[in-house]
TIGUPA-601002 format. One record per residue (C-alpha): x, y, z. Coordinates in steps of 0.5 Angstrom, whole numbers, plus 500, padded with zeros to 3 digits. Layout:
BEGIN
<node X="X" Y="Y" Z="Z"/>
...
//
This chain:
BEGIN
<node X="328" Y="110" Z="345"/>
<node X="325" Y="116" Z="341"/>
<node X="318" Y="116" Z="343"/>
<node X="313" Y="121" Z="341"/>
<node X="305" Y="123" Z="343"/>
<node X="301" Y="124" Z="337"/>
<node X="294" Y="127" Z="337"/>
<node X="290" Y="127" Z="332"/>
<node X="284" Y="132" Z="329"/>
<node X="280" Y="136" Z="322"/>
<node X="280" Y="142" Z="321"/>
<node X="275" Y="146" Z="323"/>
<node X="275" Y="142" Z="329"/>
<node X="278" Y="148" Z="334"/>
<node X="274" Y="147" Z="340"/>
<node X="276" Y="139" Z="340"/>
<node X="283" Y="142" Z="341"/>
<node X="284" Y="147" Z="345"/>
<node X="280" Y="142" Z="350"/>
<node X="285" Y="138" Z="349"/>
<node X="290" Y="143" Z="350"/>
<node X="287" Y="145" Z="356"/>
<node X="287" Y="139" Z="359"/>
<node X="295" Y="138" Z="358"/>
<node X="296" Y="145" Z="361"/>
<node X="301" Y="142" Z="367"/>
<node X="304" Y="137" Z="363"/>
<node X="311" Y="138" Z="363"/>
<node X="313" Y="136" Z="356"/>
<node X="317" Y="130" Z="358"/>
<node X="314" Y="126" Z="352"/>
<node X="314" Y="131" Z="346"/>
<node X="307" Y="132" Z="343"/>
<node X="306" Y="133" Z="335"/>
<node X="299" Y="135" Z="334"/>
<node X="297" Y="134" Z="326"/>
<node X="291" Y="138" Z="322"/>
<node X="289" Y="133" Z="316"/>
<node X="283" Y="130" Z="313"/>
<node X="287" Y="125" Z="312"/>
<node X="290" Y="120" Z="317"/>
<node X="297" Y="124" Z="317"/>
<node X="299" Y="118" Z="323"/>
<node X="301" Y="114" Z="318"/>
<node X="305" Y="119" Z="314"/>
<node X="309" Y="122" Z="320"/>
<node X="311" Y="115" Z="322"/>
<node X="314" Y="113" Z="315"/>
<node X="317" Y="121" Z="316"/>
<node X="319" Y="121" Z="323"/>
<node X="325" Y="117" Z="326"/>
<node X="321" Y="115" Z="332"/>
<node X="321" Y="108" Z="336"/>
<node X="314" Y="108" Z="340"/>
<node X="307" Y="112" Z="338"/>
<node X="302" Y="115" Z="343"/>
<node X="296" Y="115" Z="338"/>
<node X="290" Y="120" Z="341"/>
<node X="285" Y="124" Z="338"/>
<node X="284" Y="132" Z="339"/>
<node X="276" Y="129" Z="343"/>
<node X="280" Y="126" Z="349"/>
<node X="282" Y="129" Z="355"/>
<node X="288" Y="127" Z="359"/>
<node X="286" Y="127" Z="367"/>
<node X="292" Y="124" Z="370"/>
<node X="299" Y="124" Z="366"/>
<node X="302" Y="118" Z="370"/>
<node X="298" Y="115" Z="364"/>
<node X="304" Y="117" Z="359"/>
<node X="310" Y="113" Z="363"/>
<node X="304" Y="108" Z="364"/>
<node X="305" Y="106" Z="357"/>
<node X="311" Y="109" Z="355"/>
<node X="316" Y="107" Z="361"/>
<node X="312" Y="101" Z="364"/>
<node X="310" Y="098" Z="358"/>
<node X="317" Y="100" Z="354"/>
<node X="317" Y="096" Z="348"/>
<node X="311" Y="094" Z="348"/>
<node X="304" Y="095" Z="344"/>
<node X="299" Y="097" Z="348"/>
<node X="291" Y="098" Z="346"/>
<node X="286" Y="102" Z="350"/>
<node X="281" Y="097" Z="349"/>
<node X="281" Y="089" Z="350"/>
<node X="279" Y="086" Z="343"/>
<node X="278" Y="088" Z="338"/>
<node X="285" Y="092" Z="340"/>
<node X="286" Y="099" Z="339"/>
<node X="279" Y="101" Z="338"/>
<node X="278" Y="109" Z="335"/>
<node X="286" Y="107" Z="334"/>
<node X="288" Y="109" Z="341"/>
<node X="294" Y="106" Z="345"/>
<node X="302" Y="106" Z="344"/>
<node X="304" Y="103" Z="337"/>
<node X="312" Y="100" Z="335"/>
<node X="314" Y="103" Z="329"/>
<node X="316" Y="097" Z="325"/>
<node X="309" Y="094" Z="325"/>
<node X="305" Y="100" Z="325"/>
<node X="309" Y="101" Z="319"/>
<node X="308" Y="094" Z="315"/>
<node X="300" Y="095" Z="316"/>
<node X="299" Y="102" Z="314"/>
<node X="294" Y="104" Z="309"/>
<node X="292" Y="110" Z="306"/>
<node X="286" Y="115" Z="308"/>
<node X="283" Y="121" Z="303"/>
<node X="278" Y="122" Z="309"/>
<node X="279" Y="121" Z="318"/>
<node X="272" Y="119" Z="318"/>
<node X="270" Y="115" Z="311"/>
<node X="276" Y="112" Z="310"/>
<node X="277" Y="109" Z="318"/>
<node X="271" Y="107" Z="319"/>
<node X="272" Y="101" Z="315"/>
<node X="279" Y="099" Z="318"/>
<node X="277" Y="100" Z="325"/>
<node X="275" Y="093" Z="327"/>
<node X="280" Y="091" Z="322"/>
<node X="286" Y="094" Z="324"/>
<node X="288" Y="091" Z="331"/>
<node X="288" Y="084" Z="328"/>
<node X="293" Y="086" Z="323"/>
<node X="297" Y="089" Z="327"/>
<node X="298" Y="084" Z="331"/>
<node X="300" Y="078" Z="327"/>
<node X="306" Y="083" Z="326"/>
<node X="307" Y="084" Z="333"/>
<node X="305" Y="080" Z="340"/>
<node X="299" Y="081" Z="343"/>
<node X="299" Y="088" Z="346"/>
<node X="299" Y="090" Z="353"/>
<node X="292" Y="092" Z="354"/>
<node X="291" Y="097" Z="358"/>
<node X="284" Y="099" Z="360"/>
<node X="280" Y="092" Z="359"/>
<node X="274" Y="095" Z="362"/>
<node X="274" Y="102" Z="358"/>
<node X="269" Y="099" Z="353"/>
<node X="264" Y="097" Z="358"/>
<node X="259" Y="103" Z="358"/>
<node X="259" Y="103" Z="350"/>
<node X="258" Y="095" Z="350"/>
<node X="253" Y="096" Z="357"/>
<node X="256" Y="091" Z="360"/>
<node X="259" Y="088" Z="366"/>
<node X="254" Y="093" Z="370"/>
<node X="255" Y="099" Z="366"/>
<node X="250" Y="104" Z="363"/>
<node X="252" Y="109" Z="357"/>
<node X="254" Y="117" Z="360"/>
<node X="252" Y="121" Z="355"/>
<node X="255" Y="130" Z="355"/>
<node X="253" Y="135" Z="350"/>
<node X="259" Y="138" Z="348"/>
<node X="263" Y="142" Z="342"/>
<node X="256" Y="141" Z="339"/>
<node X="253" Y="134" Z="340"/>
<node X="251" Y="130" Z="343"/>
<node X="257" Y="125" Z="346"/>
<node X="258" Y="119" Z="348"/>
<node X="264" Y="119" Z="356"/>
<node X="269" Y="113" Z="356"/>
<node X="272" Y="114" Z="361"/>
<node X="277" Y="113" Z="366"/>
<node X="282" Y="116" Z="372"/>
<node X="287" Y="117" Z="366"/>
<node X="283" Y="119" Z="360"/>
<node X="276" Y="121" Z="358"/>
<node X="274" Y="120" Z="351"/>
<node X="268" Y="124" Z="347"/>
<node X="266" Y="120" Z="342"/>
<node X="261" Y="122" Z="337"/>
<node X="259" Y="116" Z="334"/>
<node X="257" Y="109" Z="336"/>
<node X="254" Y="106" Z="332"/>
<node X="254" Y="104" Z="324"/>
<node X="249" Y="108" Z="322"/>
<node X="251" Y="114" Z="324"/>
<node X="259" Y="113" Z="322"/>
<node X="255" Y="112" Z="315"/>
<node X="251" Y="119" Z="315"/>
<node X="257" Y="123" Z="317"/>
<node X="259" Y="130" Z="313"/>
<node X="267" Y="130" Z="312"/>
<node X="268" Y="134" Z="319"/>
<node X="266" Y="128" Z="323"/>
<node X="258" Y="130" Z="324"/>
<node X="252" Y="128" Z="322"/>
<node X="248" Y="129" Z="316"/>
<node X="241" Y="132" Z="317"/>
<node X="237" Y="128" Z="314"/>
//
């Protein structure tokens, strides 16, 4: 079975990726791992290109704290979809995707920020009427974001705004919009407009 990490970032956005990097400097490469530069959602690209049978989405704004999270998803949970996020599934595209249906509902983007936006809460329904209900993975992941279940929002400054910390003991994620109004008034990199 060919599986293969893939993370995501825009040009311009060299401190979200040498994070990243950062945080898998004693990852031993068991996975391969392609990192793709694009404004585009190149996801969709690669896997229509590329001979893989499992897909680790992430994006360049996560960190990876304990890379037990791969042979979570990739050898526990082998042949399975697994979301990150309880419903809406794969939130910020995030979890393991299998090939034929990711294939059947891809869809293309001119821009990451624009055009995802409106797929989002739309995508993890339509894949899985092509699969059976994922695996998921961190029911809880949302929680802080929704402030539920006890949970308050954590909020750190970093690459040059202001972010909202998922996270969790595998993985921490810097998101730097969380609500509609800010997905709207967006620059073509990803970051608010000054009105």
């Amino acid at each position: 079975m060919k599986q293969i990490i893939y993370v995501a970032t825009t040009p311009g956005r060299y401190e979200f990726i040498a994070n990243f990097l950062q945080s898998m400097k004693g990852y031993d490469g068991k996975y391969p791992l392609f990192i793709e530069s694009s404004y585009e959602y190149g996801w969709f690209d690669f896997a229509q290109s590329h001979q893989w049978d499992e897909l680790l989405f992430l994006h360049d704004s996560v960190e990876i704290k304990d890379y037990a999270l791969f042979d979570l998803v990739f050898e526990k949970y082998k042949g399975k979809s697994v979301s990150f996020t309880d419903t809406p599934y794969f939130l910020m595209g995030l979890g393991k995707f299998l090939r034929k249906p990711y294939l059947e509902v891809s869809f293309d983007t001119k821009n990451a920020y624009m055009d995802y936006k409106d797929k989002e809460f739309l995508f993890g329904k339509i894949y899985t009427k092509s699969t059976e209900t994922p695996i998921v993975l961190f029911p809880d992941f949302m929680d802080s974001e929704r402030q539920i279940n006890g949970k308050v929002r954590h909020f750190e400054r970093k690459f040059g705004r202001q972010n909202l910390v998922l996270e969790n003991q595998y993985i921490k994620k810097y998101k730097g919009h969380w609500t509609s109004t800010m997905l709207y008034n967006l620059d073509k990199d990803g970051f608010p407009i000054k009105l």
